[in-house]
PDB file of N, CA, C and O in Angstrom:
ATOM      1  N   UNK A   1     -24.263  61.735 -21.066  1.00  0.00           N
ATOM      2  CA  UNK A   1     -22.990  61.026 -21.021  1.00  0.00           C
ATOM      3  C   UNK A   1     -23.039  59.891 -19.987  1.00  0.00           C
ATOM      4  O   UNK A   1     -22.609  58.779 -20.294  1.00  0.00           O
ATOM      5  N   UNK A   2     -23.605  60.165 -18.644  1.00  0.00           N
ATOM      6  CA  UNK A   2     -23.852  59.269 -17.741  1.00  0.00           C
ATOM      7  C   UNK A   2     -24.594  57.716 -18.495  1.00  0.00           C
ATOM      8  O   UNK A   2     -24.184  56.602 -18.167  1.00  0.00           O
ATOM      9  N   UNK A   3     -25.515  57.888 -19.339  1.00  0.00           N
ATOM     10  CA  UNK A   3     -26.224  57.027 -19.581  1.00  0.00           C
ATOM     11  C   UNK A   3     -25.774  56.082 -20.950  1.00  0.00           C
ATOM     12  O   UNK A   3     -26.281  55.093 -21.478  1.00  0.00           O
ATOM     13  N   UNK A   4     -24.575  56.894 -21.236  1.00  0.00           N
ATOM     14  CA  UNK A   4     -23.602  55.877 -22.270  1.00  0.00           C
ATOM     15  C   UNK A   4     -23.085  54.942 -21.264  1.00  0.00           C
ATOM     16  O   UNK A   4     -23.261  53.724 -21.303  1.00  0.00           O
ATOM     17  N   UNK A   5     -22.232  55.785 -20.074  1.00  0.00           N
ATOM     18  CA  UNK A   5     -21.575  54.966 -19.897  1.00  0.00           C
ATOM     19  C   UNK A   5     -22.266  53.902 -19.015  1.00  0.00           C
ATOM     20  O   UNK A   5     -21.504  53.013 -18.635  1.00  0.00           O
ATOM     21  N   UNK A   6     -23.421  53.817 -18.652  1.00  0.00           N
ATOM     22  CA  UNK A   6     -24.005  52.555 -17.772  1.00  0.00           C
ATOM     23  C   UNK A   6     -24.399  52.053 -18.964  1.00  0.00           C
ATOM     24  O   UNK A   6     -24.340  50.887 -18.575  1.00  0.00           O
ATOM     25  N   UNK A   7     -24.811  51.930 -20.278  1.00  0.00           N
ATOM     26  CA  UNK A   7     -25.010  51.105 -21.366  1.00  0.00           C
ATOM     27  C   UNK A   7     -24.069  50.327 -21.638  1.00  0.00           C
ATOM     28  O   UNK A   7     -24.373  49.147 -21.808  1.00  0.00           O
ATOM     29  N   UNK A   8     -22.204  50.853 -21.805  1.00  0.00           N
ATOM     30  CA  UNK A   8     -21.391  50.413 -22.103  1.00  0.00           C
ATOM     31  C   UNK A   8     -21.455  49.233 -21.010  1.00  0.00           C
ATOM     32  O   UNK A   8     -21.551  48.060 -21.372  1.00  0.00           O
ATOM     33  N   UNK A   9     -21.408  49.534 -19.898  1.00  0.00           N
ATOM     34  CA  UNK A   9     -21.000  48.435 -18.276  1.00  0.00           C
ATOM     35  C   UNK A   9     -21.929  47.451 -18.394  1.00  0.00           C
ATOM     36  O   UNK A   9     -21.730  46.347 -17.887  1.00  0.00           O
ATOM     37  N   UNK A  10     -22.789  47.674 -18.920  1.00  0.00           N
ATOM     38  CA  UNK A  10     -24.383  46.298 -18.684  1.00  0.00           C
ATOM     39  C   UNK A  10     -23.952  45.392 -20.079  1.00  0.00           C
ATOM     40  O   UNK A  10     -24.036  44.171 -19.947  1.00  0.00           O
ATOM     41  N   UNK A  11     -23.589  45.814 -21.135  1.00  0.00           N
ATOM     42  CA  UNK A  11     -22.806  45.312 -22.271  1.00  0.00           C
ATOM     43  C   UNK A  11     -21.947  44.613 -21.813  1.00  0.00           C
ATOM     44  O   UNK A  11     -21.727  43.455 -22.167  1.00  0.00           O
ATOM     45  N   UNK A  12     -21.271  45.315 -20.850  1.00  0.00           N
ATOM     46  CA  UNK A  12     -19.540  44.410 -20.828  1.00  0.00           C
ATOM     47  C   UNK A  12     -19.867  43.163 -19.938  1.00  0.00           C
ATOM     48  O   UNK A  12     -19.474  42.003 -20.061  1.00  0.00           O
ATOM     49  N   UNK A  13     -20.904  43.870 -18.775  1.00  0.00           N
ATOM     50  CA  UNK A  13     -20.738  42.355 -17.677  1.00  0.00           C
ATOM     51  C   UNK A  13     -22.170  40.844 -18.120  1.00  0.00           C
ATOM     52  O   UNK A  13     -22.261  39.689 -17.705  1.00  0.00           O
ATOM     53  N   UNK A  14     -23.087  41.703 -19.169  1.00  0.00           N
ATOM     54  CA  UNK A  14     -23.749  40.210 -19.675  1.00  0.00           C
ATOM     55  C   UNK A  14     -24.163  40.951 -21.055  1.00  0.00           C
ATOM     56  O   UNK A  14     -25.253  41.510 -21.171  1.00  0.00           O
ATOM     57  N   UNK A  15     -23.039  40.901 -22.258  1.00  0.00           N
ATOM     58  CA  UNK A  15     -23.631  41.466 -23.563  1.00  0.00           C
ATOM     59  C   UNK A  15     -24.551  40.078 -23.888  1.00  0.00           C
ATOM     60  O   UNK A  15     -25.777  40.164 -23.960  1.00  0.00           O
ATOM     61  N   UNK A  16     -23.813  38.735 -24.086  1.00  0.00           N
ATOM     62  CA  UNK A  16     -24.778  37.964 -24.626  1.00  0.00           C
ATOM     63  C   UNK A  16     -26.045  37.433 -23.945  1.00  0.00           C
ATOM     64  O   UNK A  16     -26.932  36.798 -24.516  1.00  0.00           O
ATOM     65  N   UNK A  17     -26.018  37.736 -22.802  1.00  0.00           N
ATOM     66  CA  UNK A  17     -27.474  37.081 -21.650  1.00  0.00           C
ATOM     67  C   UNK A  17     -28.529  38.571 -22.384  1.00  0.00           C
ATOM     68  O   UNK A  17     -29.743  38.447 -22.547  1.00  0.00           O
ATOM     69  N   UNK A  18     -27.906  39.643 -22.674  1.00  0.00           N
ATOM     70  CA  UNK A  18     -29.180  41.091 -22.772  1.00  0.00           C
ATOM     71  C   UNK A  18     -29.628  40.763 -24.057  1.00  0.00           C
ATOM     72  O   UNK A  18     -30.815  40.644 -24.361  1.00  0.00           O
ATOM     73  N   UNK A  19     -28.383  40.572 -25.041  1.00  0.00           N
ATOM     74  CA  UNK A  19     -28.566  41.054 -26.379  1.00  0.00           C
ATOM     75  C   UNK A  19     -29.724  39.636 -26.965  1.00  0.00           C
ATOM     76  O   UNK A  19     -30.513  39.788 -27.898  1.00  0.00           O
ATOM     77  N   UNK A  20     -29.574  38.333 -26.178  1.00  0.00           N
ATOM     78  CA  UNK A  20     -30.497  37.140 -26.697  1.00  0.00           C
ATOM     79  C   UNK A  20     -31.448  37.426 -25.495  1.00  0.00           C
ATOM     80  O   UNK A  20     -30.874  37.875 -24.504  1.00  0.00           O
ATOM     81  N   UNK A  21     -32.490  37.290 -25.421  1.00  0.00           N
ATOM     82  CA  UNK A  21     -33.477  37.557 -24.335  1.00  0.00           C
ATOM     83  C   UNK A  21     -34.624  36.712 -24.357  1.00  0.00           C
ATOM     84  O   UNK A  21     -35.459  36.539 -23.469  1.00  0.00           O
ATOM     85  N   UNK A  22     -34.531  36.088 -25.774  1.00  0.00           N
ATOM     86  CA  UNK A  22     -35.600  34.890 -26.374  1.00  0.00           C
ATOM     87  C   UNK A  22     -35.260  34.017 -26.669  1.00  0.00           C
ATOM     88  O   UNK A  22     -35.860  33.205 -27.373  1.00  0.00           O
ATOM     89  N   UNK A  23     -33.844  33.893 -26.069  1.00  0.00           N
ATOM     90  CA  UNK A  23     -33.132  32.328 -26.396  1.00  0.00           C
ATOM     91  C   UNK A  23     -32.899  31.798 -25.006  1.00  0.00           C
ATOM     92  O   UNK A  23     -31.761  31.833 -24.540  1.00  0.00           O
ATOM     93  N   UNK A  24     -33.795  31.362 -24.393  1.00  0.00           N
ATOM     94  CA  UNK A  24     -33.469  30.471 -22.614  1.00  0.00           C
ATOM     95  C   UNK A  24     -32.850  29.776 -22.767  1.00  0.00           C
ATOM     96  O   UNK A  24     -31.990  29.582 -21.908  1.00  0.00           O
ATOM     97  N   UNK A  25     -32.880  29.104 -23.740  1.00  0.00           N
ATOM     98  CA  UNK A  25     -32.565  27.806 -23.560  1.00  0.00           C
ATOM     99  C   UNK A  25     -31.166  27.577 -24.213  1.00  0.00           C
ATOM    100  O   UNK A  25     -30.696  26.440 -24.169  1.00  0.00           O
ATOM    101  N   UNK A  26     -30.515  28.520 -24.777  1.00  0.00           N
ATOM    102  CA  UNK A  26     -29.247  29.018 -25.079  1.00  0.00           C
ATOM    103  C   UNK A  26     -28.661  29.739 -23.633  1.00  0.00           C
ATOM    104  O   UNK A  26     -27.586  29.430 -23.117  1.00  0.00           O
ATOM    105  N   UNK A  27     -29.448  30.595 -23.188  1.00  0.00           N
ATOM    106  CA  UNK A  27     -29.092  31.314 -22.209  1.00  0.00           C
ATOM    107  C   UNK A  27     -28.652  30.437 -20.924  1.00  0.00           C
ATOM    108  O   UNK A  27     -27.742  30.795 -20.177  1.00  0.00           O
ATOM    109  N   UNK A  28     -29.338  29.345 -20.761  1.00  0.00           N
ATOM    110  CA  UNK A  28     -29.386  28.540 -19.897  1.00  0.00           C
ATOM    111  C   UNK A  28     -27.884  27.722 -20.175  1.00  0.00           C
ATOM    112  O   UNK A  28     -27.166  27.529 -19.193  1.00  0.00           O
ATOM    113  N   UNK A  29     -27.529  27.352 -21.233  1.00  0.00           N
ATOM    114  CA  UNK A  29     -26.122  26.675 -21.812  1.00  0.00           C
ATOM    115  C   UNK A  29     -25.294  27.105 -21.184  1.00  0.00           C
ATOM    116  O   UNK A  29     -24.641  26.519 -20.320  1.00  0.00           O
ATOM    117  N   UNK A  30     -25.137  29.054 -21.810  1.00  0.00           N
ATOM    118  CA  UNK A  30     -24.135  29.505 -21.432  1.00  0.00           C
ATOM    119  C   UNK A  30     -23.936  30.127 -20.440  1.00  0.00           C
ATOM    120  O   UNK A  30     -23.028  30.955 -20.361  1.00  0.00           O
ATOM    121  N   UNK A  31     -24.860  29.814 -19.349  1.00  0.00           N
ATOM    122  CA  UNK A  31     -25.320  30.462 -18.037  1.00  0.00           C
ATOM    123  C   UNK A  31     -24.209  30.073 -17.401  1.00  0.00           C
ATOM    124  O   UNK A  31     -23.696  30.932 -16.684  1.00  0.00           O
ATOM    125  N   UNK A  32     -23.497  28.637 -17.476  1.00  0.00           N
ATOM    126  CA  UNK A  32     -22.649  28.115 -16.363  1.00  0.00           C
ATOM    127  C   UNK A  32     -21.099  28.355 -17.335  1.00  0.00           C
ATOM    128  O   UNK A  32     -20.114  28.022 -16.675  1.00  0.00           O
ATOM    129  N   UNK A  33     -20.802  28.813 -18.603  1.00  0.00           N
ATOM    130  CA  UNK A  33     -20.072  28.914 -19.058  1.00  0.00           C
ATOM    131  C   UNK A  33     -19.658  30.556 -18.198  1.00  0.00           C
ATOM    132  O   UNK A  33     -18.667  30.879 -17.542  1.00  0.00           O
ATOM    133  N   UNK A  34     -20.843  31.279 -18.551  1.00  0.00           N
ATOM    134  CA  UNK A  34     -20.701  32.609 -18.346  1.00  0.00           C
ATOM    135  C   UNK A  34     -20.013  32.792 -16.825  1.00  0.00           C
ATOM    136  O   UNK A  34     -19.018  33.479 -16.598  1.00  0.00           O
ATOM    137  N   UNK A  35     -20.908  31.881 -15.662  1.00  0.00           N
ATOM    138  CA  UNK A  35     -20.348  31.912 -14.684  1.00  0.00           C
ATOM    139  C   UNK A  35     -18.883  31.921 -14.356  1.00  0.00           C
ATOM    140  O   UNK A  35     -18.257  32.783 -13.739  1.00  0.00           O
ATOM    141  N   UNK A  36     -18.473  30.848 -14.863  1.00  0.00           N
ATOM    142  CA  UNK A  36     -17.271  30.430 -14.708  1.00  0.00           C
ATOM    143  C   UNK A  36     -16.194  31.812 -15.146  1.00  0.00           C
ATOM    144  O   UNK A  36     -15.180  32.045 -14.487  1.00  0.00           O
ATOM    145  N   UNK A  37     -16.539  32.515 -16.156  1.00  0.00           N
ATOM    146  CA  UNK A  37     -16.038  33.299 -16.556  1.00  0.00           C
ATOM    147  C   UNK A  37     -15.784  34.606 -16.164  1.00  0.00           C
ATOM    148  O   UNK A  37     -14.959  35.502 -16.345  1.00  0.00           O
ATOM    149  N   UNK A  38     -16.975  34.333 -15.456  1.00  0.00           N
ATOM    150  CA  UNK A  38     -17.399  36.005 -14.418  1.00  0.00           C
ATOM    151  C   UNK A  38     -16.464  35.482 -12.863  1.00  0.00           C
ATOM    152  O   UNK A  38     -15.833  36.384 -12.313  1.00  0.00           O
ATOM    153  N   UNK A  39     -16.437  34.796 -12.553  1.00  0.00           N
ATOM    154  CA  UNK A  39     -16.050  34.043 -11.385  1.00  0.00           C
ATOM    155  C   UNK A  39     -14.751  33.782 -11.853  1.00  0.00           C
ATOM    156  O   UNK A  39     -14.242  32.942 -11.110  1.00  0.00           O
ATOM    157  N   UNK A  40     -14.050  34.095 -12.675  1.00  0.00           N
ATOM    158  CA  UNK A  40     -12.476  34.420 -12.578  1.00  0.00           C
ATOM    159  C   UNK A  40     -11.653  35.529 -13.156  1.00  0.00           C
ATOM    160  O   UNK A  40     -10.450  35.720 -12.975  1.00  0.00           O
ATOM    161  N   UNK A  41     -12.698  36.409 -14.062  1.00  0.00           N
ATOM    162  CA  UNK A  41     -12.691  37.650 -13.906  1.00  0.00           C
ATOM    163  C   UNK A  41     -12.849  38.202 -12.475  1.00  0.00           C
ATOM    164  O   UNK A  41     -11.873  38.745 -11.957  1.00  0.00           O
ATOM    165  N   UNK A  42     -13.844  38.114 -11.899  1.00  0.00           N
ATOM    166  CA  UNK A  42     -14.105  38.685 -10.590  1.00  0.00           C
ATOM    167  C   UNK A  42     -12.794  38.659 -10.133  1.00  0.00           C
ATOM    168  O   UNK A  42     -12.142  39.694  -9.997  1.00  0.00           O
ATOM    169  N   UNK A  43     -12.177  37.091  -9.781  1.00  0.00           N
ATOM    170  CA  UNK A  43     -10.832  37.075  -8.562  1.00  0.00           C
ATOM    171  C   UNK A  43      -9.831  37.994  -9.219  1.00  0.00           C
ATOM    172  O   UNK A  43      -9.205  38.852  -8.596  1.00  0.00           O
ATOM    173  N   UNK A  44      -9.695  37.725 -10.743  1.00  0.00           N
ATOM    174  CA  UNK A  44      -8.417  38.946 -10.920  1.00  0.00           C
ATOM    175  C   UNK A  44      -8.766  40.420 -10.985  1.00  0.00           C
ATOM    176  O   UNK A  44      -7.908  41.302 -11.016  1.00  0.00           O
ATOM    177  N   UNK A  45      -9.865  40.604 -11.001  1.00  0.00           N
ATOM    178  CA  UNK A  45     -10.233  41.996 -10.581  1.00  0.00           C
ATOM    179  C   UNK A  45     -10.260  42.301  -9.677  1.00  0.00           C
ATOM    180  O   UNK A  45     -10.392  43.522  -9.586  1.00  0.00           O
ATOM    181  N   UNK A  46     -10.161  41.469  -8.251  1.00  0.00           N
ATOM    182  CA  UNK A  46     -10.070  41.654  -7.027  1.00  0.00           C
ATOM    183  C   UNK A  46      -8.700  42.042  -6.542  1.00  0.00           C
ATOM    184  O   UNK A  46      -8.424  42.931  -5.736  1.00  0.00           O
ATOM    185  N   UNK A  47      -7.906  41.237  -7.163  1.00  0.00           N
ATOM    186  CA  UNK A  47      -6.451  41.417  -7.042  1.00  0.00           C
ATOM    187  C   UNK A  47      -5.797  42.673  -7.458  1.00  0.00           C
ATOM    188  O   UNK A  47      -4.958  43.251  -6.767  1.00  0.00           O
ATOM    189  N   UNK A  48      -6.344  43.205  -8.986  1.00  0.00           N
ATOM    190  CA  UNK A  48      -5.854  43.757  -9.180  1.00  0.00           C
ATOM    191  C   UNK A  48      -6.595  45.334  -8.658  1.00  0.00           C
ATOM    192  O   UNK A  48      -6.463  46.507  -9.007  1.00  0.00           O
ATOM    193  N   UNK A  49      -7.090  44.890  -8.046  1.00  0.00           N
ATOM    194  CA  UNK A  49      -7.757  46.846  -7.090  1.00  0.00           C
ATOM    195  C   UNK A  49      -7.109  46.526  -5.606  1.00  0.00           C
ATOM    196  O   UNK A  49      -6.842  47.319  -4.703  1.00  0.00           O
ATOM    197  N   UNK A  50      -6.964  45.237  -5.656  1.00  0.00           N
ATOM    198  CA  UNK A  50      -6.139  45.827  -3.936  1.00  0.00           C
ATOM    199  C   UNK A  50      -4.449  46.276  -4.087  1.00  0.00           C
ATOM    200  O   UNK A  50      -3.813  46.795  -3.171  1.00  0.00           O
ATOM    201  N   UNK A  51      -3.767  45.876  -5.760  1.00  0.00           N
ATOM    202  CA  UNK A  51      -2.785  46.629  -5.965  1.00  0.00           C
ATOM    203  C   UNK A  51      -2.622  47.690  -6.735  1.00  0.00           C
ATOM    204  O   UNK A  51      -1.572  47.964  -7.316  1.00  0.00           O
ATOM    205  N   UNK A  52      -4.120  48.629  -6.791  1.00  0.00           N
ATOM    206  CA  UNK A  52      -4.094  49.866  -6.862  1.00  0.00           C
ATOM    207  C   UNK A  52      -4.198  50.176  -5.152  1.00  0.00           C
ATOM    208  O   UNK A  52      -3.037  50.105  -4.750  1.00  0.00           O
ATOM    209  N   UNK A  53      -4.491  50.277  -4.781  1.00  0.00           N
ATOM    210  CA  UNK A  53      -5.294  50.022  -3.227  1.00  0.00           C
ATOM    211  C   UNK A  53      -3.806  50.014  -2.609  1.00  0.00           C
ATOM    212  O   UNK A  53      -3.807  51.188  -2.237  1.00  0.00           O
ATOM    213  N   UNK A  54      -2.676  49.585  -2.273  1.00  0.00           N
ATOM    214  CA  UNK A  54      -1.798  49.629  -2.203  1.00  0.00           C
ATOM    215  C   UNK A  54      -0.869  51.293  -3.137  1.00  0.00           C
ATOM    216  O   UNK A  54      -0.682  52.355  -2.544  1.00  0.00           O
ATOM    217  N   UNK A  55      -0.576  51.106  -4.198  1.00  0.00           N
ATOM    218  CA  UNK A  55      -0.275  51.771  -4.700  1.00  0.00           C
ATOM    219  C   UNK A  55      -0.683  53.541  -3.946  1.00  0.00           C
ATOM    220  O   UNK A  55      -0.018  54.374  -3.331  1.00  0.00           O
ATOM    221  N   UNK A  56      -2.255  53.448  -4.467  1.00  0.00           N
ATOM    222  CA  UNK A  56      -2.586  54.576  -3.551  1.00  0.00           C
ATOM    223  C   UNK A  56      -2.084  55.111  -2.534  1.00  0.00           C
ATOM    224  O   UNK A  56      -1.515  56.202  -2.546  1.00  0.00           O
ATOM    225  N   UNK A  57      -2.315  54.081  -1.120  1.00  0.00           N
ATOM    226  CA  UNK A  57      -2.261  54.448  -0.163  1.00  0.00           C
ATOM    227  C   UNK A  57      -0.727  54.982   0.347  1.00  0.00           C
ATOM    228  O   UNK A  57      -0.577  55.436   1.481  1.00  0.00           O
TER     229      UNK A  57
END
């Protein structure tokens, strides 16, 4: 069960960088797309655990 769920997480945070692995030069395109994307996911995921984080405490 452990090893579903780290399959599912490596899927979610780069499905298309794993699943193409022979496309660089695609990979490379959407490298700065991806960023951007991960880099504002990140901030609202940040936000939203310090108002669990709150909540909790």
């Amino acid at each position: 069960m452990d090893s579903k769920t780290q399959v599912k997480k490596t899927s979610v945070t780069g499905g298309t960088g794993c699943k193409q692995p022979g496309k660089k030069k695609a990979k490379e395109r959407k490298s700065s797309r991806l960023y951007v994307y991960i880099y504002s996911a990140g901030g609202k995921s940040s936000s939203c655990h310090k108002l669990v984080h709150n909540y909790d405490e």
